[in-house]
C-alpha positions in Angstrom: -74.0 -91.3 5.3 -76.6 -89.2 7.1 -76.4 -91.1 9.5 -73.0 -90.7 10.4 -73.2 -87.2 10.0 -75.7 -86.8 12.6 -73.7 -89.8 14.9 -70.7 -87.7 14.4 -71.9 -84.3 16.2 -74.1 -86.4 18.3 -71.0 -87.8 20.2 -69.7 -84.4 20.7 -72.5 -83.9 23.2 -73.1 -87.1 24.3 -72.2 -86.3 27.9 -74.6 -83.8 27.6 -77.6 -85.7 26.8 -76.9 -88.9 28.9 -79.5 -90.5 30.8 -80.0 -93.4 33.4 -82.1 -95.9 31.0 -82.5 -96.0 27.3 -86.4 -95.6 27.8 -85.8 -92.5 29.7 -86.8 -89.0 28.0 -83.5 -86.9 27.2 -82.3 -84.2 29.2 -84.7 -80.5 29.6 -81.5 -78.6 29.2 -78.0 -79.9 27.6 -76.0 -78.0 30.1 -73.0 -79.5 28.8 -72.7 -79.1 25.3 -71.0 -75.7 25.6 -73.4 -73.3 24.5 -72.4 -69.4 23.8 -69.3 -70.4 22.6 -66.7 -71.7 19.6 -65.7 -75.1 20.8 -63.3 -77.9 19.0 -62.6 -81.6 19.2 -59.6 -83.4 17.4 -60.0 -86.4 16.0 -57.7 -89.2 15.8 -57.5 -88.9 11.9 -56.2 -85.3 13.3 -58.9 -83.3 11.1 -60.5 -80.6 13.6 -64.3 -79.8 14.1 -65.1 -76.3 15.6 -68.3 -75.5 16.3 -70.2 -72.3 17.4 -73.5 -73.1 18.7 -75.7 -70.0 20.2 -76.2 -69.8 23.7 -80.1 -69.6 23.4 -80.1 -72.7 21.2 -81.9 -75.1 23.4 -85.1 -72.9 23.4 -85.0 -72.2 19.6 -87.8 -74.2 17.7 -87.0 -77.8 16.8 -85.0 -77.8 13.1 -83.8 -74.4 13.5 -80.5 -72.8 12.3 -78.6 -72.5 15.7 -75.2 -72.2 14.9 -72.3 -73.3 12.3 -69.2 -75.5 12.1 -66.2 -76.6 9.8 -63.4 -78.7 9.2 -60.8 -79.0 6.8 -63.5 -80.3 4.2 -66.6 -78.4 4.9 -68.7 -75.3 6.3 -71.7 -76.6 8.1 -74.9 -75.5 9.6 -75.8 -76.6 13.2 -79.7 -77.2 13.7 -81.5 -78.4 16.8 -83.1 -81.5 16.6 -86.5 -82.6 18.2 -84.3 -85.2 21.1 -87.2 -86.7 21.9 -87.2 -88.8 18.8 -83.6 -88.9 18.1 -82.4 -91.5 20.6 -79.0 -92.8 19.0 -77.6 -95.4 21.6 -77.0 -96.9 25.0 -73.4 -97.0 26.3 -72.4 -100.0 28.4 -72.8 -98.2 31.2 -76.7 -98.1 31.1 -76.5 -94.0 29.7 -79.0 -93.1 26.2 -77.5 -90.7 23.8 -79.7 -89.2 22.1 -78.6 -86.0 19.1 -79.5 -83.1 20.4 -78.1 -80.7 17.1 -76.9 -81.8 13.9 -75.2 -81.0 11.2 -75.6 -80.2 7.3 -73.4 -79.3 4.9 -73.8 -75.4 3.7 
């Protein structure tokens, strides 16, 4: 379930964070995970995740509180994770994803 939790916002940015090769380090700077302002995604199931992540997030401390969330079930806090040791996937294009924030229930 953590898991999932952390897979869930991770595909929000994954465009952000893609890379060339799955051995390759992630990104220096997420430029497109929307930074500095409240963002939302639909999904199918048609529940809505909005997000607010700061716009000096990316050079907060890894773990730290960096924003917030919610949906129709939950308030959530938005941390930054250390990417360099969260690689998630490789998309059949070649492109790592790797979670850059994630998520926890408040």
């Amino acid at each position: 379930m953590y898991f999932s939790k952390i897979s869930t916002l991770a595909a929000l940015f994954a465009s952000a964070v893609a890379t060339p090769s799955p051995a390759a380090p992630p990104p220096s700077s997420p430029s497109a995970a929307k930074e500095g302002s409240q963002q939302s995604c639909t999904f199918d199931s048609g529940v809505t995740f909005t997000w607010n992540i700061e716009s000096t997030a990316w050079s907060q401390p890894d773990y730290a509180l960096v924003g917030t969330g919610s949906n129709s079930f939950h308030d959530m806090n938005i941390c930054k994770n250390d990417a360099q040791t969260r690689y998630l996937y490789t998309d059949g294009s070649g492109n790592s994803c790797y979670s850059i924030y994630y998520r926890l229930d408040q």
